[in-house]
mmJSON file of the N, C-alpha and C atoms, coordinates in Angstrom:
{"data_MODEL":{"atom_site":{
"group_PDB":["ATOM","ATOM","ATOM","ATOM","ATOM","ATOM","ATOM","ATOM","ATOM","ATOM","ATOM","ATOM","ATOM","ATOM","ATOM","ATOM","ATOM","ATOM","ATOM","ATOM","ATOM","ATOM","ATOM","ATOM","ATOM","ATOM","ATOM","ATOM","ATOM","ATOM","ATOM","ATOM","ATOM","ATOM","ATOM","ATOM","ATOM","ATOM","ATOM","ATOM","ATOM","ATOM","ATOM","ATOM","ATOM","ATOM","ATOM","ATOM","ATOM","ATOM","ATOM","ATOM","ATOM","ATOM","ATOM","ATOM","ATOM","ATOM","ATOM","ATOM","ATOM","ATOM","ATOM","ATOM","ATOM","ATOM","ATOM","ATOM","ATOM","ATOM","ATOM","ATOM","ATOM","ATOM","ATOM","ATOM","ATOM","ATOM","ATOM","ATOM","ATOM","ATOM","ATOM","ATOM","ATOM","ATOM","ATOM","ATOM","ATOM","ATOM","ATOM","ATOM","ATOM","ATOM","ATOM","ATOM","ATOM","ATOM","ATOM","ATOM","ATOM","ATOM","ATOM","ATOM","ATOM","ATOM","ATOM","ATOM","ATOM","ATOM","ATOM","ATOM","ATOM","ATOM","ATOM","ATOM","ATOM","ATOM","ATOM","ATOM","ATOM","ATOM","ATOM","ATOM","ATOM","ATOM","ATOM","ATOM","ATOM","ATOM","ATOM","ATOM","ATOM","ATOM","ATOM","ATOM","ATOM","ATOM","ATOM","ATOM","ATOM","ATOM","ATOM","ATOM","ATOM","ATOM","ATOM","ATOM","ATOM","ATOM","ATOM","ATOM","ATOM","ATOM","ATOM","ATOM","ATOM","ATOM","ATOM","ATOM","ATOM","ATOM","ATOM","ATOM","ATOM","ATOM","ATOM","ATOM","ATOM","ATOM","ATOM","ATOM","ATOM","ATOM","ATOM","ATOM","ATOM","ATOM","ATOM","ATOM","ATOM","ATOM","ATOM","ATOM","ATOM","ATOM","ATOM","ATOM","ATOM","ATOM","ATOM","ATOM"],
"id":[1,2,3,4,5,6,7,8,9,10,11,12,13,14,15,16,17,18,19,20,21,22,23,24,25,26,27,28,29,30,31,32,33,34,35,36,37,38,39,40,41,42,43,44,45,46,47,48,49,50,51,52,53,54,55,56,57,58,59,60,61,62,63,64,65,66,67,68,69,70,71,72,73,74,75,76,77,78,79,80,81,82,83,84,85,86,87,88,89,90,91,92,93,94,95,96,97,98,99,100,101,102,103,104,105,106,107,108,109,110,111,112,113,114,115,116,117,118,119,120,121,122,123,124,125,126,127,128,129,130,131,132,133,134,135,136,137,138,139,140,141,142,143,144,145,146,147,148,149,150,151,152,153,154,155,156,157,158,159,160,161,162,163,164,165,166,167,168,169,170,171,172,173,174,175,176,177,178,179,180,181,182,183,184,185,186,187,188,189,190,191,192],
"type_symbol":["N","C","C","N","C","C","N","C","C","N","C","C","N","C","C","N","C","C","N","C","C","N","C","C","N","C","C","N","C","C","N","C","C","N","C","C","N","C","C","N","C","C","N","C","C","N","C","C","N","C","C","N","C","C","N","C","C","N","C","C","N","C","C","N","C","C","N","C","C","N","C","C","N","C","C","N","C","C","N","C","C","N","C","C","N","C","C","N","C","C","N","C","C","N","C","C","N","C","C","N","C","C","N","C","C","N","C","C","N","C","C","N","C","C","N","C","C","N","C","C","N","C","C","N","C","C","N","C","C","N","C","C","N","C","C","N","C","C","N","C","C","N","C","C","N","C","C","N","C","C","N","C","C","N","C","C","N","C","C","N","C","C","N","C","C","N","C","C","N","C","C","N","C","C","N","C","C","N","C","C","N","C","C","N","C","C","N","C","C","N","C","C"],
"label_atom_id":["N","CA","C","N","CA","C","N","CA","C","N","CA","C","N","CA","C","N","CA","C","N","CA","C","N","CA","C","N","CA","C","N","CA","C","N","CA","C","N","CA","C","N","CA","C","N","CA","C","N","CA","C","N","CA","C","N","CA","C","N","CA","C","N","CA","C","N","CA","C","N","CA","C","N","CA","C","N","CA","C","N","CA","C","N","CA","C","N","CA","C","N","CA","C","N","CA","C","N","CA","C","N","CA","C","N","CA","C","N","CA","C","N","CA","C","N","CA","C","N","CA","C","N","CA","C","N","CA","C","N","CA","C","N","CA","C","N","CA","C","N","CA","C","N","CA","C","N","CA","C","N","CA","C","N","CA","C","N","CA","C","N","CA","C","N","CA","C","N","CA","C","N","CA","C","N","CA","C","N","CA","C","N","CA","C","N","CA","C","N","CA","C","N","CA","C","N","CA","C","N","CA","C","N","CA","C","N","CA","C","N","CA","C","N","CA","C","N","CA","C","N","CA","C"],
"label_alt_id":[null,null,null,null,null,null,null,null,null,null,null,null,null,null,null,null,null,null,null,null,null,null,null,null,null,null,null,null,null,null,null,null,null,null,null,null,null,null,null,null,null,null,null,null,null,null,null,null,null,null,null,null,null,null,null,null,null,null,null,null,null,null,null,null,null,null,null,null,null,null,null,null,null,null,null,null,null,null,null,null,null,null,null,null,null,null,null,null,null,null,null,null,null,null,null,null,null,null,null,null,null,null,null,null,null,null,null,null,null,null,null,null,null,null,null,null,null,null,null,null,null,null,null,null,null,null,null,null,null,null,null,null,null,null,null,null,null,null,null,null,null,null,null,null,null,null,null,null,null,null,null,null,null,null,null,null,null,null,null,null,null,null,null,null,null,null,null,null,null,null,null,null,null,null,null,null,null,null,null,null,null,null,null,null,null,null,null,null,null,null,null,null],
"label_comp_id":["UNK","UNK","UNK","UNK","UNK","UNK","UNK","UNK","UNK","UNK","UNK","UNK","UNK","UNK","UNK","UNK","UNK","UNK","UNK","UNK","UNK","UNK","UNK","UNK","UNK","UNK","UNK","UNK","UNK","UNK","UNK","UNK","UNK","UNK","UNK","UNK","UNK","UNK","UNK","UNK","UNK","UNK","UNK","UNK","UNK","UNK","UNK","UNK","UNK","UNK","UNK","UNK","UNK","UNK","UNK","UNK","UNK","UNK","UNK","UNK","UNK","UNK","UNK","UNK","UNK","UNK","UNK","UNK","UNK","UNK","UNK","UNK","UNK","UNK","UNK","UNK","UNK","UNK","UNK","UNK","UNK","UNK","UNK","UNK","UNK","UNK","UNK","UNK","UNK","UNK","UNK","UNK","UNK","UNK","UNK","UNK","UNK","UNK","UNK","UNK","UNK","UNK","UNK","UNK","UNK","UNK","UNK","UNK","UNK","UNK","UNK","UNK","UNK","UNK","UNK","UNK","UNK","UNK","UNK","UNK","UNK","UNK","UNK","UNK","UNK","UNK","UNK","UNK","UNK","UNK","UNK","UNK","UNK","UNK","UNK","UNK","UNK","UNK","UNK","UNK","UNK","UNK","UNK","UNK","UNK","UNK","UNK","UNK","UNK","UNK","UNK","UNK","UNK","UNK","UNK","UNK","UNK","UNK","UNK","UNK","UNK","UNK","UNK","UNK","UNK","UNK","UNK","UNK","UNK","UNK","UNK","UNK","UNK","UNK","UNK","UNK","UNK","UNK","UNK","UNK","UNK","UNK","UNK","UNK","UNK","UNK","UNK","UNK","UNK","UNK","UNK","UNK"],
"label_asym_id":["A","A","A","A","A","A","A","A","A","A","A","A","A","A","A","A","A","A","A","A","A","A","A","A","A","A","A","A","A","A","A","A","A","A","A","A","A","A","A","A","A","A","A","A","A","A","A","A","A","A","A","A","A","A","A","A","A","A","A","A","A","A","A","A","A","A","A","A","A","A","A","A","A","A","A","A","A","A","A","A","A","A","A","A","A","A","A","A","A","A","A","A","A","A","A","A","A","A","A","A","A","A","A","A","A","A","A","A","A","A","A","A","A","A","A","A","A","A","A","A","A","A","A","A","A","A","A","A","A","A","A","A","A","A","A","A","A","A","A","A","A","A","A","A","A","A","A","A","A","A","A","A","A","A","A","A","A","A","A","A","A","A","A","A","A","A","A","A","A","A","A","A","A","A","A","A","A","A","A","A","A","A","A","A","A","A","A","A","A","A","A","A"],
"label_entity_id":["1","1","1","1","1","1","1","1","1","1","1","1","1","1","1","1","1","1","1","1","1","1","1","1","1","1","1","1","1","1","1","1","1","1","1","1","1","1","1","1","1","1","1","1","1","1","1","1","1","1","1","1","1","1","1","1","1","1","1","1","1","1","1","1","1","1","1","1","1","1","1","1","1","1","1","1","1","1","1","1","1","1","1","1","1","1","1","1","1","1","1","1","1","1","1","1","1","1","1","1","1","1","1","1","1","1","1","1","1","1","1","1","1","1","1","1","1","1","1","1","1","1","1","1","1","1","1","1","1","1","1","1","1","1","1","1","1","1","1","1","1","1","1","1","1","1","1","1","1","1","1","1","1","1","1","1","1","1","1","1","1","1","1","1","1","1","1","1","1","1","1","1","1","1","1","1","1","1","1","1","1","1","1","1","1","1","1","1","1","1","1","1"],
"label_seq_id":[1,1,1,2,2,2,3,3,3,4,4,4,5,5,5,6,6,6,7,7,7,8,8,8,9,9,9,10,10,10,11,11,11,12,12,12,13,13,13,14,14,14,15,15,15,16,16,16,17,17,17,18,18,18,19,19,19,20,20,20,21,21,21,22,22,22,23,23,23,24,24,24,25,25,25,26,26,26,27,27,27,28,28,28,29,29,29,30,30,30,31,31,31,32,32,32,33,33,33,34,34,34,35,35,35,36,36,36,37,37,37,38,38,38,39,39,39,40,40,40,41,41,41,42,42,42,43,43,43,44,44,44,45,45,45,46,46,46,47,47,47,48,48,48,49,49,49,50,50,50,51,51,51,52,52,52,53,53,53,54,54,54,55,55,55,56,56,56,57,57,57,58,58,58,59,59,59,60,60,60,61,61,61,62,62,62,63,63,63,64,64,64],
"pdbx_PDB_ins_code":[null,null,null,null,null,null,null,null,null,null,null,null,null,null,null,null,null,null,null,null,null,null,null,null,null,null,null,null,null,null,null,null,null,null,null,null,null,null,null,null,null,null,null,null,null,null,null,null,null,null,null,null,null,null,null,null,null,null,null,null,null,null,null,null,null,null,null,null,null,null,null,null,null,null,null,null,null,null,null,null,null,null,null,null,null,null,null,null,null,null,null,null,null,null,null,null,null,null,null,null,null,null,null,null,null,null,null,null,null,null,null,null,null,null,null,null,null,null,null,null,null,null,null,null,null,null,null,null,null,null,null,null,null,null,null,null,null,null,null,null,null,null,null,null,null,null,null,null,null,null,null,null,null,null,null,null,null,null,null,null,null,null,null,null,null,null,null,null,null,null,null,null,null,null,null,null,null,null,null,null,null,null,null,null,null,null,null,null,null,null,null,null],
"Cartn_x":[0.846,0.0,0.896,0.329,1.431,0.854,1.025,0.407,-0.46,-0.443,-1.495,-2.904,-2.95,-4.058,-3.667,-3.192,-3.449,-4.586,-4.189,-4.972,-6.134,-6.624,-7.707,-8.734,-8.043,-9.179,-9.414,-8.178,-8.453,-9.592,-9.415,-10.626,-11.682,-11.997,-13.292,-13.456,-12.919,-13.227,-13.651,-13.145,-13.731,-13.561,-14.151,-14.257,-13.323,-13.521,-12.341,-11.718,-12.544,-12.405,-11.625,-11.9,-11.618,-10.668,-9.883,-9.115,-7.42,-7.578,-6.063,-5.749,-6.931,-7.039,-7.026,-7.539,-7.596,-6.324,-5.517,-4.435,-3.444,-3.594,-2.408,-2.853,-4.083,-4.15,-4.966,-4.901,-5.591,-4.174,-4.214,-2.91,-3.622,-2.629,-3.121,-1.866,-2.315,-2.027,-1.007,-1.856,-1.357,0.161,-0.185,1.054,2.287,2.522,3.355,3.429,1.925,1.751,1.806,1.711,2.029,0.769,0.548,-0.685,0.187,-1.134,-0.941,-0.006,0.281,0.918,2.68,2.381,3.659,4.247,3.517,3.829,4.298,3.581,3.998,5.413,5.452,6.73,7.852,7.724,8.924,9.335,8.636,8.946,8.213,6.795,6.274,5.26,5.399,4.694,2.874,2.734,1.13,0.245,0.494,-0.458,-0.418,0.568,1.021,-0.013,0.088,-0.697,-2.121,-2.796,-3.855,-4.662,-4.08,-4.653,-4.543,-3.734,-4.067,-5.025,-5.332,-6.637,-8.145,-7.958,-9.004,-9.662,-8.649,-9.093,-9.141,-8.708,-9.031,-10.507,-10.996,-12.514,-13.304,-12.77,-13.442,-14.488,-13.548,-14.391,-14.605,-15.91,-16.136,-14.644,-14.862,-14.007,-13.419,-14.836,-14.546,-13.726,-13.441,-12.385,-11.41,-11.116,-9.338,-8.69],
"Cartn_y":[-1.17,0.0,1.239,2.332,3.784,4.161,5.471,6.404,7.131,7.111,7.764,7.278,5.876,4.845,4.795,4.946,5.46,6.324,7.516,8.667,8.786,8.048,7.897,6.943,5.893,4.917,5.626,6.86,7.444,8.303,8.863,9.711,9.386,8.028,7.381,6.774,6.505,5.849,7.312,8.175,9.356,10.2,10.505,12.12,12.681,13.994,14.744,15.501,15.864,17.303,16.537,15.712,14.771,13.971,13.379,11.906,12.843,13.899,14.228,14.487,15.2,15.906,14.501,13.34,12.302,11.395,11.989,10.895,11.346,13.094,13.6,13.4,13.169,13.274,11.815,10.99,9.994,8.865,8.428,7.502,6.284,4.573,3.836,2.929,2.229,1.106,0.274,-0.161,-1.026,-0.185,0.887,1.757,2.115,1.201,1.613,3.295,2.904,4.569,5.544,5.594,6.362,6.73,8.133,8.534,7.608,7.769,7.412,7.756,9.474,10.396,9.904,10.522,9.563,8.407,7.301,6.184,6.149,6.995,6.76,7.846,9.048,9.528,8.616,7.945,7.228,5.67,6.188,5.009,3.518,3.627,2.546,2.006,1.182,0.758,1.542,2.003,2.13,1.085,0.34,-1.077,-1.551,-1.603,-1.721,-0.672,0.729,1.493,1.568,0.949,0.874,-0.262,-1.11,-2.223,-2.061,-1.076,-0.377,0.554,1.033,1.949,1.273,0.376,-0.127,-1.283,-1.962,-2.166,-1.521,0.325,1.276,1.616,1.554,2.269,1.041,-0.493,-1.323,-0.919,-0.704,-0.895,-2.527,-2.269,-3.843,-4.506,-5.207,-6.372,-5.774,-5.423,-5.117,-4.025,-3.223,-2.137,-2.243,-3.901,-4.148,-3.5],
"Cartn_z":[0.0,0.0,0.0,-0.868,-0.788,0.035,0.06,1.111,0.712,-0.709,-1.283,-0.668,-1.072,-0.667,0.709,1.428,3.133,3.111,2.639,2.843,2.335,1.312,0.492,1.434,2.143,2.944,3.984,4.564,5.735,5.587,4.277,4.103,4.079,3.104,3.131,4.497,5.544,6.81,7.443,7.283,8.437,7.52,6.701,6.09,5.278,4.669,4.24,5.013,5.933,6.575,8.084,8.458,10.153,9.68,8.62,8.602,9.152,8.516,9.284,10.366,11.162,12.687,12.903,12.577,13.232,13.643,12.043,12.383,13.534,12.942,14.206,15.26,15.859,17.261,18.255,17.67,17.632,18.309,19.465,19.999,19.601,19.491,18.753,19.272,21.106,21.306,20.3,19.074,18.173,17.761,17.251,16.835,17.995,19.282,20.079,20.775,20.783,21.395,20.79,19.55,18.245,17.861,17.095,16.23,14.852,14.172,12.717,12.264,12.395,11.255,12.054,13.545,14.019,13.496,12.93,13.006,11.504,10.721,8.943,9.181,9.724,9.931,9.984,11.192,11.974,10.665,9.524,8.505,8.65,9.996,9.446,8.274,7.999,6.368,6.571,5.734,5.198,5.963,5.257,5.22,6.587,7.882,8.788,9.591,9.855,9.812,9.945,8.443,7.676,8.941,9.079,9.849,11.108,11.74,13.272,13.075,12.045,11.862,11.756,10.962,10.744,12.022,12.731,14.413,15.016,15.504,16.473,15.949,14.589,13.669,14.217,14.037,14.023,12.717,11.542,10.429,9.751,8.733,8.492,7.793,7.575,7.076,5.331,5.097,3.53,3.274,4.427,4.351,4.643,5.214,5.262,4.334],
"occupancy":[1.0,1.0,1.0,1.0,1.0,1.0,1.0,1.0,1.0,1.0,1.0,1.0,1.0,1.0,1.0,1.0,1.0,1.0,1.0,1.0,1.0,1.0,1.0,1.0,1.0,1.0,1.0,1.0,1.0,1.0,1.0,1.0,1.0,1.0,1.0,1.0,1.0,1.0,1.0,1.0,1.0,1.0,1.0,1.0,1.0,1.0,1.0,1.0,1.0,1.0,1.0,1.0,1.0,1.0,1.0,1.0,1.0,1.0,1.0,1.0,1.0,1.0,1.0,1.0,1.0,1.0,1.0,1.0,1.0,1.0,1.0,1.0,1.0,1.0,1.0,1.0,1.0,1.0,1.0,1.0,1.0,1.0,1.0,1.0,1.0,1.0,1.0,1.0,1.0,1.0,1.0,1.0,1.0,1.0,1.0,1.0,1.0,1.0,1.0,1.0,1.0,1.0,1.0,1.0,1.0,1.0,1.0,1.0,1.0,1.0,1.0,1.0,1.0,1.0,1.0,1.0,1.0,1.0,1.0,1.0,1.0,1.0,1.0,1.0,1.0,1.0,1.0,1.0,1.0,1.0,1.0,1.0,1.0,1.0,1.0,1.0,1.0,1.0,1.0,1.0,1.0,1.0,1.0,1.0,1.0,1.0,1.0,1.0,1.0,1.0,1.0,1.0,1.0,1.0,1.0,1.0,1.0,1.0,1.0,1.0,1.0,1.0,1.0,1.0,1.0,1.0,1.0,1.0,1.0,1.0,1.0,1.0,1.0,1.0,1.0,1.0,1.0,1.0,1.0,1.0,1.0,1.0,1.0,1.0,1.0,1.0,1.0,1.0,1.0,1.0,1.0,1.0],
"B_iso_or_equiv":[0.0,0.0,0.0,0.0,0.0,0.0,0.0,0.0,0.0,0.0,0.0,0.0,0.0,0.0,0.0,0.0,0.0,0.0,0.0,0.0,0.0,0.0,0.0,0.0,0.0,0.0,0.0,0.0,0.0,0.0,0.0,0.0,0.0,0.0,0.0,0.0,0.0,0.0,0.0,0.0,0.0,0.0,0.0,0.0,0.0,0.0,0.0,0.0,0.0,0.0,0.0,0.0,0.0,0.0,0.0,0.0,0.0,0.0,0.0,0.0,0.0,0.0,0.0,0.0,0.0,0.0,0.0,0.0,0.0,0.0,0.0,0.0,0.0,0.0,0.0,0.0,0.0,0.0,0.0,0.0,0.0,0.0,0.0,0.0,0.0,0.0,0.0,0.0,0.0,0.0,0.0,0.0,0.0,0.0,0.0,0.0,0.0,0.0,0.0,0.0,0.0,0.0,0.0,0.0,0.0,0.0,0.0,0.0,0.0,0.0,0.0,0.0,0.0,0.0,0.0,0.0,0.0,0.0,0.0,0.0,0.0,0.0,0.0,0.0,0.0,0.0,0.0,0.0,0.0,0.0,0.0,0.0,0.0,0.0,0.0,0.0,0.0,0.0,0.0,0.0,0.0,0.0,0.0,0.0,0.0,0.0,0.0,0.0,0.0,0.0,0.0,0.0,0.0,0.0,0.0,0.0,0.0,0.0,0.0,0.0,0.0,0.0,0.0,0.0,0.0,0.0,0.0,0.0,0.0,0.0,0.0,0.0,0.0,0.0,0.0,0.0,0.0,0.0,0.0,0.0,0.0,0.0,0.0,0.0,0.0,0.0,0.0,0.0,0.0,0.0,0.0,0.0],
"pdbx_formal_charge":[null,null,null,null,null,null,null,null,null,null,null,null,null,null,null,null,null,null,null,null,null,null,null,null,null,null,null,null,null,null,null,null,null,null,null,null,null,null,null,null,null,null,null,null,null,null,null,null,null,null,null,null,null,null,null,null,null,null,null,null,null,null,null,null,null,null,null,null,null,null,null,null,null,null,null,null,null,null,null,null,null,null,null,null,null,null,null,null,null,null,null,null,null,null,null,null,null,null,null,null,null,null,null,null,null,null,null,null,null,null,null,null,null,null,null,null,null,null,null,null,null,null,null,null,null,null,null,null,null,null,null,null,null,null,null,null,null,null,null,null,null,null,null,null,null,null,null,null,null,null,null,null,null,null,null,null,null,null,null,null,null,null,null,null,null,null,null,null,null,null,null,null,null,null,null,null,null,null,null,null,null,null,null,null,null,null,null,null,null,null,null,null],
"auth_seq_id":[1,1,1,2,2,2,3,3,3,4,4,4,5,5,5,6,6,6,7,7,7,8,8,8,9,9,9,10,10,10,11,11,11,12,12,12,13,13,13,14,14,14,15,15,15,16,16,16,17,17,17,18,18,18,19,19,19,20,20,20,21,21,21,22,22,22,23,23,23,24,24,24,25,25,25,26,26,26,27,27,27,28,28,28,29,29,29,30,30,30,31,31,31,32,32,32,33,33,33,34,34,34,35,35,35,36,36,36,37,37,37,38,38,38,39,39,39,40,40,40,41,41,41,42,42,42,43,43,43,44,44,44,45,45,45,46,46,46,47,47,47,48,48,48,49,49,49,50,50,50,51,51,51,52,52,52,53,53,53,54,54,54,55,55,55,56,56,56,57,57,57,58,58,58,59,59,59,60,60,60,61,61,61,62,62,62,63,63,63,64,64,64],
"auth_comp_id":["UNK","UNK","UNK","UNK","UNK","UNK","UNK","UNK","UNK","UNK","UNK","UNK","UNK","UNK","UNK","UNK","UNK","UNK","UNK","UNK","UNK","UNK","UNK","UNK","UNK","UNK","UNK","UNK","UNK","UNK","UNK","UNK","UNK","UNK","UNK","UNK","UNK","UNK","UNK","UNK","UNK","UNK","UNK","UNK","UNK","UNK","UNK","UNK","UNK","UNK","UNK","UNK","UNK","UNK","UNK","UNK","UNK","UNK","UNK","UNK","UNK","UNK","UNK","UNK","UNK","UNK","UNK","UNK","UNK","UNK","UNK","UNK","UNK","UNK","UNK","UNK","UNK","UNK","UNK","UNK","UNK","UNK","UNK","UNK","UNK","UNK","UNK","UNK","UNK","UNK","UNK","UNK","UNK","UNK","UNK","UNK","UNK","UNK","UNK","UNK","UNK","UNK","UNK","UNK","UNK","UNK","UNK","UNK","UNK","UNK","UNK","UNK","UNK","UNK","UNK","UNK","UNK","UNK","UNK","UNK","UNK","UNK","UNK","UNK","UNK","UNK","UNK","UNK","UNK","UNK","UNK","UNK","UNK","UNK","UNK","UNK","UNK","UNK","UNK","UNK","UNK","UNK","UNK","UNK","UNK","UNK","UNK","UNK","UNK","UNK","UNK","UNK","UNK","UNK","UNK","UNK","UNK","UNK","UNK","UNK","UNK","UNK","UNK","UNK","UNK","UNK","UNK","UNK","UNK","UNK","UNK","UNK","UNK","UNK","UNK","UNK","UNK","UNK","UNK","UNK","UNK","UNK","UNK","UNK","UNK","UNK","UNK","UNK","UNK","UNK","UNK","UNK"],
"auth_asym_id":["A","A","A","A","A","A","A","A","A","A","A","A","A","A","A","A","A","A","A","A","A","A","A","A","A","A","A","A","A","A","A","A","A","A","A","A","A","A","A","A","A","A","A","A","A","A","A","A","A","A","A","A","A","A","A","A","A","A","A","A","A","A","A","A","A","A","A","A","A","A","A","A","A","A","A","A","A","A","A","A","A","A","A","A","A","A","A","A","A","A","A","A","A","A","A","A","A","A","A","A","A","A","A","A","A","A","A","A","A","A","A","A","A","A","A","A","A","A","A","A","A","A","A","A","A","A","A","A","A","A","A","A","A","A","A","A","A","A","A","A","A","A","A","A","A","A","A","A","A","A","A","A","A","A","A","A","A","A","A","A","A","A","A","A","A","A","A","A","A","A","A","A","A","A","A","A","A","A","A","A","A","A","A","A","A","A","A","A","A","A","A","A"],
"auth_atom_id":["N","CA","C","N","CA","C","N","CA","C","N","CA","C","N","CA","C","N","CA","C","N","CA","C","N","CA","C","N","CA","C","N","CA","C","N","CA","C","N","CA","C","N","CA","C","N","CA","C","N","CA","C","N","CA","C","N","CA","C","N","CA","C","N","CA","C","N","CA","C","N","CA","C","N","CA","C","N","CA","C","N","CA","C","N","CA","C","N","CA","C","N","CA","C","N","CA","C","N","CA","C","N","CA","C","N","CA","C","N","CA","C","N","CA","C","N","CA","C","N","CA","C","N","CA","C","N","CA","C","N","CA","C","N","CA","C","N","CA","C","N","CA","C","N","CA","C","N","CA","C","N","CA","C","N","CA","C","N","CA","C","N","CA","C","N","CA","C","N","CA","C","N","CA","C","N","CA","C","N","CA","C","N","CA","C","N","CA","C","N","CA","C","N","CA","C","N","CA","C","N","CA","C","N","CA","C","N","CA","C","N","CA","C","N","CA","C","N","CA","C","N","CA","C"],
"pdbx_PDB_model_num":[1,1,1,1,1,1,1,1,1,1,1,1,1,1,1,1,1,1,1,1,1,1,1,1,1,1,1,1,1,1,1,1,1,1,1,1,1,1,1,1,1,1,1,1,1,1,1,1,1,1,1,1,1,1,1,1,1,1,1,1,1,1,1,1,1,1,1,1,1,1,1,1,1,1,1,1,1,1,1,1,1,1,1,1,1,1,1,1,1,1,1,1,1,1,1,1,1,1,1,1,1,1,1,1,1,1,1,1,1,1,1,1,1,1,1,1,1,1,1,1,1,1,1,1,1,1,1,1,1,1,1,1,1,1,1,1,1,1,1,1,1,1,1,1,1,1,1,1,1,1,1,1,1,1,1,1,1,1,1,1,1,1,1,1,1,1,1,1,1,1,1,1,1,1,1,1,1,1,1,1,1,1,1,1,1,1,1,1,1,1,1,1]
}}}
């Protein structure tokens, strides 16, 4: 996954206007205590990411 398609599911999971306020400020267990944006900074993978997002949303399945 790029990051492009990060930001595109982030958007479709929460909005246009909320997916960034979300990532910066949003802590995430899975991410070692890390926000999102923290966590894609510090060089972890998208897809890595993507799937700590999508268990903190508890979105359906089809949005793995």
């Amino acid at each position: 996954m790029r990051h492009t398609e990060f930001w595109a599911r982030m958007s479709d999971a929460l909005g246009d206007v909320y997916h960034r306020t979300w990532a910066d400020q949003v802590v995430l267990a899975d991410l070692d205590r890390r926000t999102a944006q923290e966590a894609l900074d510090a060089g972890v993978p998208p897809k890595q990411v993507w799937a700590a997002v999508w268990r903190a949303l508890e979105l359906p399945a089809t949005k793995r």
